[in-house]
C-alpha positions in Angstrom: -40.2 55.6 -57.8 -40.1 57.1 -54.2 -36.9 56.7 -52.1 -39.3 55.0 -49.8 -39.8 52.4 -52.6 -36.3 52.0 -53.4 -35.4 51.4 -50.0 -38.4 48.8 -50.1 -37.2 46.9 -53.2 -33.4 46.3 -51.5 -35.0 44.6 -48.9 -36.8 42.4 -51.3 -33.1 41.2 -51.7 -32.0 42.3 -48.3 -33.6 41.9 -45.3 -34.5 45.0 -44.2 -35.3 45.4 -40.6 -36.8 42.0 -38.9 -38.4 41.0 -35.6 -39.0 37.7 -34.1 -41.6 37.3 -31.6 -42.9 34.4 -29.8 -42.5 32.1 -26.7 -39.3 31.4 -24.5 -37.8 27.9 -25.9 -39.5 28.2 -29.1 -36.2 29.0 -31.0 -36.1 32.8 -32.1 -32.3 32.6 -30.7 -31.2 29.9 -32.9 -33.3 31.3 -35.7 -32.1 35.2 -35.2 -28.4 33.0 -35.4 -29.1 31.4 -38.3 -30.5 34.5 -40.3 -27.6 36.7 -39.2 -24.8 34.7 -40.7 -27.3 34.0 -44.0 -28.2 37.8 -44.4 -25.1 39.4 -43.3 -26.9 41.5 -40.6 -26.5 41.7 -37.0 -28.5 40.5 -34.3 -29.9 42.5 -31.8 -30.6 41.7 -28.5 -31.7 43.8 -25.9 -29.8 42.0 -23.5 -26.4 41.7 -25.2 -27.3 45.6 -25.3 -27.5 46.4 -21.8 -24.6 44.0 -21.0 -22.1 45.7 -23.4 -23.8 49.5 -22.1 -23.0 48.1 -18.5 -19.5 45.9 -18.8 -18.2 50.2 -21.1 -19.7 51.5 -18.1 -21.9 54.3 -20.7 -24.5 56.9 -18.7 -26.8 54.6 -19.9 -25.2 51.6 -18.7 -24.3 53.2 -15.5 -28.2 54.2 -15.1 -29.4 50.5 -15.7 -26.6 49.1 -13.4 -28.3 51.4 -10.4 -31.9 50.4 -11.5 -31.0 46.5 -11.6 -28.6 47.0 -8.3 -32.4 47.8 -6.5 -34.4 44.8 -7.9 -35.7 47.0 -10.6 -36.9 47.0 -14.2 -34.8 49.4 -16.5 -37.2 51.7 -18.2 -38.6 51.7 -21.4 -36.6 55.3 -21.6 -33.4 53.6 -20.7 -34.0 50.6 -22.7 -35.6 52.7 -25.9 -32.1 54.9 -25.9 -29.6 52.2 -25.6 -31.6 50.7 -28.7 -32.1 53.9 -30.5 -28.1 54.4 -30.4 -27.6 50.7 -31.8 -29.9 50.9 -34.7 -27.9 54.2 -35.6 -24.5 51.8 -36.2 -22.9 51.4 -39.9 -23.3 47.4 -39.6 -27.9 47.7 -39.6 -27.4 49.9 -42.8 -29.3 46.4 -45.2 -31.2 45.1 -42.3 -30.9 43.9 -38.4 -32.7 41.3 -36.4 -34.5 42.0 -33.1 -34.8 39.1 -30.5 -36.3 40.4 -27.1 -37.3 44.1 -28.2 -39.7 45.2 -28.2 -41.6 43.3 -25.5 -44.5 45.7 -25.1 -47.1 47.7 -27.0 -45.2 51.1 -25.6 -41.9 50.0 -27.1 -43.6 49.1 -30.2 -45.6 51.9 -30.7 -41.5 54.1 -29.9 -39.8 51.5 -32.9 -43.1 52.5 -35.5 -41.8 56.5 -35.2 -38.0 55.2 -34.9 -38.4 53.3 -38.2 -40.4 56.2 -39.6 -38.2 59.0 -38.9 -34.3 57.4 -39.4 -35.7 54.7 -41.9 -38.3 56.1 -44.4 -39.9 53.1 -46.0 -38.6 50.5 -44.1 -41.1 48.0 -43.3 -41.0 45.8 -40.5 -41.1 42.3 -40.8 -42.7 40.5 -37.3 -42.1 37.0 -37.7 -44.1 34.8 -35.0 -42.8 31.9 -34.0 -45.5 29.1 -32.7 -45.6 26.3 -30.8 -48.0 24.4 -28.4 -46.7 25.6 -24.8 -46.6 21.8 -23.9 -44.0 20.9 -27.0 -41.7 23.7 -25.9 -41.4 22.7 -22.0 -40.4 19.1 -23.5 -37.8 21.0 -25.9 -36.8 22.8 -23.1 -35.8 19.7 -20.7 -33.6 19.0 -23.2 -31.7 21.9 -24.2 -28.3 22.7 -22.7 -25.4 25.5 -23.5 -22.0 25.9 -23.3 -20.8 27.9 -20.7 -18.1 29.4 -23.3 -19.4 30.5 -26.5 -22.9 30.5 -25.5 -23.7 28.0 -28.3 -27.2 26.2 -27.5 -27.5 22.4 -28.2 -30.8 20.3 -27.7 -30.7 16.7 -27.7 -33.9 15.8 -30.0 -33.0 18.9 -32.1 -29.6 19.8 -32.4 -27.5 17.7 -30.3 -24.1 18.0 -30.0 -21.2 15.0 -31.9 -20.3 14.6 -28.3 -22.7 14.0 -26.0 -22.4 16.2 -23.1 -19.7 18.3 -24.6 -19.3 22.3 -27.1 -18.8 21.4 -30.7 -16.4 24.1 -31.0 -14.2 24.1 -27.6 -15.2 20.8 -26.3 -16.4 22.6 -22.7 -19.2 20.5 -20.2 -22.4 22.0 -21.4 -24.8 23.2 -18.9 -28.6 23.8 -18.5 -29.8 26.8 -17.8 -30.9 27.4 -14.6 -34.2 29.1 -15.9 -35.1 26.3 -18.3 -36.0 23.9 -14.9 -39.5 23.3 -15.6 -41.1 25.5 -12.8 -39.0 28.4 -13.7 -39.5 27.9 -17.0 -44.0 27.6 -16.7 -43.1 31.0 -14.7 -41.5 32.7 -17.8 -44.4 31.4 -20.2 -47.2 32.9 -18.0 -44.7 36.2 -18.3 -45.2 35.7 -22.1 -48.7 35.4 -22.4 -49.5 38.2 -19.9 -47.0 40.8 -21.9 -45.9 39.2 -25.7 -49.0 38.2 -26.8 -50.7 41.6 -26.6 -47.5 42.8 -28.6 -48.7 40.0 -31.7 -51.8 40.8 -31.2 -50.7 44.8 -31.9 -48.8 43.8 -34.9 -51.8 42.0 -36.0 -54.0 44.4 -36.3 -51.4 46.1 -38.7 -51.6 43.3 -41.1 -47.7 42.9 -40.6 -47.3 39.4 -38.6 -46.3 36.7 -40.3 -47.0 33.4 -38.6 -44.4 30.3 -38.6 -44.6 26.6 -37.5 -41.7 26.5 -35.2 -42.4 22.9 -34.3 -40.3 21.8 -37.6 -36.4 21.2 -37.9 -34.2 24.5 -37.4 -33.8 24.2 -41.7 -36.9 24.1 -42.5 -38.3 26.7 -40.0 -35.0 29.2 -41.8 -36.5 27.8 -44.9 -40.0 29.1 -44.1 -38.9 32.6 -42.5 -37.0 33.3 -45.6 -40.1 32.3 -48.0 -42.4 33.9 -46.3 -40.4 37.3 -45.6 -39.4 37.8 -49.3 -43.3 37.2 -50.1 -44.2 39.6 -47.5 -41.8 42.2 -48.8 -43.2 42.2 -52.6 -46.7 42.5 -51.4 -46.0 45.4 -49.5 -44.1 46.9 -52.4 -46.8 46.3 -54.6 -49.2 47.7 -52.6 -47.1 50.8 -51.9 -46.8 51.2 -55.8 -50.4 51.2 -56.5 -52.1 54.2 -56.5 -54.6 55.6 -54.0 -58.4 55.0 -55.0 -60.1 58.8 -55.7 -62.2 59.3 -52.8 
């Protein structure tokens, strides 16, 4: 067996590297949550990344700081090496989660040769999260977050024992100020300009694997977890066949 396939049989067990995709207020941060406690595996988050680059003031951090200081969009350069230098930490060895990279075809296209070079035979696992656009404005009007620990309650989903009030530190929870309804149609017509050409990328690979997000939290875990362990012995059985003569 290759070291390619060994390193594809952990993950049947572990998760192995793991991106979810879909639209704002469908869930991916309360899933990628979820999964990082259950696996043991971080979650990362492009904007926790350029946060903690800025806040250590890295050359990196100090580049984005100027970029964003001028209205602008850090580069997929920028954005690419602040990710590249987190994927090479001791704690993604078995797997990591990625919620909110990559967000276009280009930074795809850089994580297919990333994987390939520093990861031989890791496979990536795209999950995509759907829901009707209508159903996730209404989840969003009722979503709120503490201003503390950044914990996210919703009131038909997941509300909290106290209404109005953190679980854990019993602070005033808050709504977002981009989850107002016309802020938040802005963001979905963000999404379908620039994500779904990304799904439809990883489509074309055969590598998406699609999710009703519309469920309870559990039972959308439930069916990430099912249907990435699936995913992974297909592809490993696949990989272990051998090629047809030409």
């Amino acid at each position: 067996m290759s070291l390619g396939q060994n390193y594809q049989l952990a993950q049947i067990e572990k998760p192995g590297p793991v991106l979810l995709l879909g639209a704002p207020g469908v869930g991916k941060g309360t899933q990628s949550d979820i999964l990082s406690k259950l696996w043991n595996v971080p979650k990362i988050s492009t904007g926790e990344i350029l946060r903690a680059n800025v806040s250590n003031g890295t050359a990196l951090g100090l580049q984005a700081n100027d970029i964003m200081k001028r209205g602008g969009l850090v580069s997929d350069r920028v954005m690419t090496q602040m990710v590249a230098r987190r994927l090479g930490d001791s704690d993604t060895s078995i797997g990591f989660i990625l919620d909110g990279f990559p967000r276009t075809v280009r930074q795809a296209r850089w994580l297919d040769s990333y994987l390939n070079v520093h990861r031989r035979g890791a496979i990536l696992g795209i999950i995509v999260m759907r829901m009707d656009h209508q159903r996730i404005v209404e989840r969003v009007r009722h979503r709120s977050v503490c201003p503390v620990c950044n914990t996210v309650y919703n009131a038909q989903l997941m509300p909290p024992k106290r209404n109005g009030r953190c679980d854990k530190d019993d602070s005033a929870l808050e709504q977002r100020n981009d989850d107002s309804v016309e802020v938040f149609q802005t963001r979905l017509n963000v999404f379908r300009k620039e994500t779904e050409p990304l799904i439809q990328y990883y489509r074309g690979q055969a590598l998406s694997i699609d999710i009703d997000a519309e469920q309870q939290p559990s039972f959308v875990t439930r069916d990430i977890v099912e249907g990435l362990t699936v995913f992974r012995k297909r592809m490993l059985l696949e990989d272990a066949l051998p090629e047809s003569p030409s």
